[in-house]
N, C-alpha and C positions, 0 to 999 in steps of 0.2 A: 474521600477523594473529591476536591472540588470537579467541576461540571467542565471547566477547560483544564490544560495539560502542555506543557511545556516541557519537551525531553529534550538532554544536554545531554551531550556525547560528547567525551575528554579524553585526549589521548588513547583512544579505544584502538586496541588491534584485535581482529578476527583471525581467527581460524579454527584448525580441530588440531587435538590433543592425539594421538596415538601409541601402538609400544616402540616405536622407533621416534619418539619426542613430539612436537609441534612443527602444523605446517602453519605460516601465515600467510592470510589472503589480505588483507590490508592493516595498515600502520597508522599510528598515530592519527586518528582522523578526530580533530575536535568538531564539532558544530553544535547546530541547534534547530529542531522542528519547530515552529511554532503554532498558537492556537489559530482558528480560524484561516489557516492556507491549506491549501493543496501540492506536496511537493513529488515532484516525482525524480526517482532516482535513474539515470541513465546507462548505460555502458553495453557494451559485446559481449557475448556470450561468452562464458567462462570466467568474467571479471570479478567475479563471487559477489555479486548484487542479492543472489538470496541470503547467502552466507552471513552478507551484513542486515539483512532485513530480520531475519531469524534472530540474531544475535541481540537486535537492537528489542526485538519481540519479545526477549525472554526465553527463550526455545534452548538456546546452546549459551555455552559461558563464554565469556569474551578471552583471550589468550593475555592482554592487558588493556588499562583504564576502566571507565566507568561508564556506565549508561545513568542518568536521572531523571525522572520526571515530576516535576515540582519541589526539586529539590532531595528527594528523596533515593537513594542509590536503590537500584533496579531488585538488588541480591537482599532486599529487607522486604521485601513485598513478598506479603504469603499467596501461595495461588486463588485464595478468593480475592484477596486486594486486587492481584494484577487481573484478573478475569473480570474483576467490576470496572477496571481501567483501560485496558488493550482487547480489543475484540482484530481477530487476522481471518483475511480473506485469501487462501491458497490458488491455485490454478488448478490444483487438481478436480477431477469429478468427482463429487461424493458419491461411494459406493453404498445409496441407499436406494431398496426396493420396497414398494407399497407405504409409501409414506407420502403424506399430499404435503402441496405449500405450504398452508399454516401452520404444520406441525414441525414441521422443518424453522421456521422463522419463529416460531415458537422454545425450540430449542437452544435460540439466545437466551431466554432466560434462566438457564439452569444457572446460573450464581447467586439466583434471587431465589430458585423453590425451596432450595433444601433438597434433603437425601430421596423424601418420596417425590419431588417432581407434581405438587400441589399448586397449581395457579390462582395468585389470587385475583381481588378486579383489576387493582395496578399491574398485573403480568398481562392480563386479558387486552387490557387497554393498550397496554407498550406493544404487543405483538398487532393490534387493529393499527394503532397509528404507524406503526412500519410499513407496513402492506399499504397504506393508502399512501403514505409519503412515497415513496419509490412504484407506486402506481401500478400495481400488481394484483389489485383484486378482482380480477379478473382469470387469475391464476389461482385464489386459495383453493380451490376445491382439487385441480389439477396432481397427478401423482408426479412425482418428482422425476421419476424417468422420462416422462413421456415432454420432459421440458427442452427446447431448442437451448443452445450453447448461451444464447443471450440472456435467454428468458432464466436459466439456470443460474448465471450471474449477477441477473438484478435480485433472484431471491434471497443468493448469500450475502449481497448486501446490506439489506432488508434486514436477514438474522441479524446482522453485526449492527444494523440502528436496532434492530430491539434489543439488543446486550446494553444498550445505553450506554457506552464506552466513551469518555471524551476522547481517545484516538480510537484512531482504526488504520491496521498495516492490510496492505493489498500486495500478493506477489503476481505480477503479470495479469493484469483482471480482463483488459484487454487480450488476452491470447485468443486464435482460434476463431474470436468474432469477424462477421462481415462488416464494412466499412461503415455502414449505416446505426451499429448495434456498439463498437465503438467507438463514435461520436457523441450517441447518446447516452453508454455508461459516463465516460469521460466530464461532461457534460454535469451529470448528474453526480460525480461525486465533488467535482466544483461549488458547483452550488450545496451539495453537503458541510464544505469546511466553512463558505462564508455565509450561509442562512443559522447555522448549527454552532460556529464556531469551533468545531470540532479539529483537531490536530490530523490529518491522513496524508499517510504517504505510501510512495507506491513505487514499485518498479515496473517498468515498461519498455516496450522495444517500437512503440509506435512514437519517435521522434519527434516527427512535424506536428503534431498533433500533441504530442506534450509540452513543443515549445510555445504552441499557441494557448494552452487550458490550464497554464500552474503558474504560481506563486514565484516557488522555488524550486533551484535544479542542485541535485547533487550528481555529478557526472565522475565515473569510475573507471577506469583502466588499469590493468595490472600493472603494467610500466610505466605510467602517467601520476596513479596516485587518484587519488578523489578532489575536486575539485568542487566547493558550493557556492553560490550566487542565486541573486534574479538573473532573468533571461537575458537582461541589459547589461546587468555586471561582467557575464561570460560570456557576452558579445564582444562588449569593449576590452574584454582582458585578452582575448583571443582563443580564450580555453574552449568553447564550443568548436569553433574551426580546426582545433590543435586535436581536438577528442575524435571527429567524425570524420573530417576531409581527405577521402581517398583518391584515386584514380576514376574519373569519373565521375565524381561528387564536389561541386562547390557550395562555398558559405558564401551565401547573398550579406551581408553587414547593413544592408540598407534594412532589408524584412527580416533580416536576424532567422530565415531557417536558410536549408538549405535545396538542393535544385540539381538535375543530373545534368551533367556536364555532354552538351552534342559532340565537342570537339573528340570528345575519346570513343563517338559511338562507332561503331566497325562497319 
């Protein structure tokens, strides 16, 4: 697998398969991530933004279309291909006890050890330059419990550069954290896709903050549909304003986010 990744999304519908048939969460949605951006996927809760992150991850099969990365349909990648290609970063906590950080960012490389989990120097080395790159050695010794929500999040980031993945999917990375924690994950996975060139995308519910730190927006709504652009293109298209603008909430067009509305405060 070359070192960048370009995944094509064609006509792809999401959803799940059941014994009362197929439900779908979105339709025809062609696009395209590219290498070295940071794009972040947007929408309201329930919009099925995991549904399609997972789907696009490998995780669940698509209901129709295709997923591609580098040309390659999704469904031909054996789980060592896709594991040397896609590294995912969940919101969940890892239910792990007595395990410290390096061991943990270390277990990015299980698609390089083998069945017995044997490191060689290249594992040794990829798992040091993750930890220093994401600035956490200060952490290896640390057990993984005893880690703050942030601190916890920049380790599994870390794991997913030592998987050495040219993508990397994040679901909600920002959840949970205080305002200071992400800025700086955000921040830092920025400068991950354009130091790195790496392809990551992300869902998020921190708005203003993902229209000011990404590339590209794929912005989702049940009734609406998916709609992708830069932050300029779904300015000017009007689909940002069309996606968010409630009672209460206006779209600035000048700074392209948006801003609470005084005239509705009570």
């Amino acid at each position: 697998m070359n070192k960048t990744a370009e995944i094509c999304v064609k006509d792809l519908t999401t959803g799940y398969r059941n014994s009362k048939g197929e439900k779908e969460v979105t339709q025809k949605l062609t696009a395209t991530l590219y290498p070295g951006e940071l794009t972040c996927l947007l929408g309201p809760n329930g919009a099925g933004k995991s549904t399609l992150l997972r789907t696009i991850a490998g995780f669940q099969k698509p209901l129709g279309g295709s997923v591609e990365i580098n040309g390659k349909n999704l469904n031909d990648f054996s789980g060592k291909e896709l594991s040397k290609t896609v590294s995912v970063v969940l919101t969940e906590k890892p239910l792990l006890e007595n395990m410290d950080v390096e061991t943990l960012v270390g277990l990015g490389r299980a698609p390089y050890t083998g069945f017995w989990g044997r490191f060689s120097d290249a594992d040794k080395e990829a798992v040091d330059n993750a930890i220093t790159l994401i600035g956490i050695d200060s952490l290896r010794g640390r057990m993984v419990q005893s880690l703050s929500d942030g601190e916890r999040q920049k380790v599994m980031i870390a794991k997913a550069i030592a998987q050495e993945t040219p993508v990397i999917f994040l679901d909600e990375p920002t959840a949970f954290l205080d305002y200071p924690s992400k800025v700086e994950n955000m921040l830092l996975l920025y400068s991950l896709a354009h130091s790195m060139g790496k392809t990551i995308f992300m869902s998020t519910h921190d708005l203003d903050m993902a229209l000011q730190l990404t590339d590209r927006i794929w912005l989702m709504d049940k009734k609406l549909g998916v709609r992708t652009g830069t932050h300029r293109q779904l300015t000017d298209s009007g689909d940002l304003a069309l996606y968010f603008t409630r009672p209460g909430i206006e779209f600035d067009t000048t700074t392209g986010l948006f801003r609470i509305s005084t005239t509705h405060k009570s």
